[in-house]
ZAMARGU-4260 file (C-alpha; in steps of 0.2 Angstrom, whole numbers, plus 5000, padded with zeros to 4 digits):
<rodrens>
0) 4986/5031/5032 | 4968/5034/5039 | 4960/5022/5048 | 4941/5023/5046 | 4928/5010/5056
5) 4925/4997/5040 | 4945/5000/5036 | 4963/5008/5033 | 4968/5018/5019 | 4986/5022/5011
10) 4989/5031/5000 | 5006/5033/4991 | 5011/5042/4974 | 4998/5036/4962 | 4993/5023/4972
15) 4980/5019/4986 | 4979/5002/4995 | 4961/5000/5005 | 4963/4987/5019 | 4945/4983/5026
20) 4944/4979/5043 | 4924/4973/5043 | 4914/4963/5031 | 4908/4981/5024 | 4921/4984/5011
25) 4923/4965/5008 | 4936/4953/5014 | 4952/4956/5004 | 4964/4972/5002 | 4960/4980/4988
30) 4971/4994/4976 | 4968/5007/4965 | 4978/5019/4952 | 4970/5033/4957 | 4977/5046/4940
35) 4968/5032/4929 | 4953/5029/4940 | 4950/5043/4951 | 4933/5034/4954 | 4941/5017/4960
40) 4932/5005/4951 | 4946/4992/4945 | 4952/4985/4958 | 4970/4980/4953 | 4976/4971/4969
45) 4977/4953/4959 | 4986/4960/4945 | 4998/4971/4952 | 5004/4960/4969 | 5021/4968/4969
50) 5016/4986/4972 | 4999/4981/4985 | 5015/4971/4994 | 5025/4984/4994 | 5009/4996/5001
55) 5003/4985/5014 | 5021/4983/5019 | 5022/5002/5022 | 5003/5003/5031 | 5010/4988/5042
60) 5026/4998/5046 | 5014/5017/5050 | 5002/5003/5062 | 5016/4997/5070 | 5030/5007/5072
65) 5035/5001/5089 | 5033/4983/5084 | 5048/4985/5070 | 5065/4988/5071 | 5069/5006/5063
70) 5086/5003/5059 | 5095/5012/5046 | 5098/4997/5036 | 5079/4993/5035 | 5078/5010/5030
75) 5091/5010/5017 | 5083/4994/5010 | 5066/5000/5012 | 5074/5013/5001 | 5081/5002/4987
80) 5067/4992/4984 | 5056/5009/4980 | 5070/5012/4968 | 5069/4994/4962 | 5047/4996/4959
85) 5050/5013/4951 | 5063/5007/4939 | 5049/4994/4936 | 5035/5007/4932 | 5027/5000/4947
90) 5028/5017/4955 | 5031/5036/4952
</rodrens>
């Protein structure tokens, strides 16, 4: 993830979730498919909730850390459900 002043950015597989933090990038997450708009001008976070879900779980998870539990079953399912978007062609 980087953390920038207006916002957070994650970027995972093909994928990249902006998280904006001030008025500056607007006032809702918003994700990108970055092999099929490498210039990120669709904005795809209404039509593809699942997978920015699954994203700003993950930036959630890297901000926090502490804040969770890191158990082994968290990871396992953690784990399961990228298997379970993958089998979906939600992710690569």
């Amino acid at each position: 993830a980087m953390d920038g002043r207006d916002g957070v950015a994650l970027v995972h597989d093909d994928w990249k979730l902006i998280d904006p933090r001030t008025g500056n990038l607007g006032f809702r997450p918003k994700l990108f498919h970055r092999p099929t708009d490498p210039g990120e001008k669709n904005d795809l976070w209404a039509e593809r909730p699942i997978v920015g879900g699954f994203l700003m779980t993950l930036l959630r998870r890297h901000e926090a850390p502490s804040a969770l539990a890191v158990a082994g079953e968290e990871k396992e399912a953690s784990e399961e459900l990228a298997r379970e978007l993958e089998a979906l062609g939600y992710i690569n």
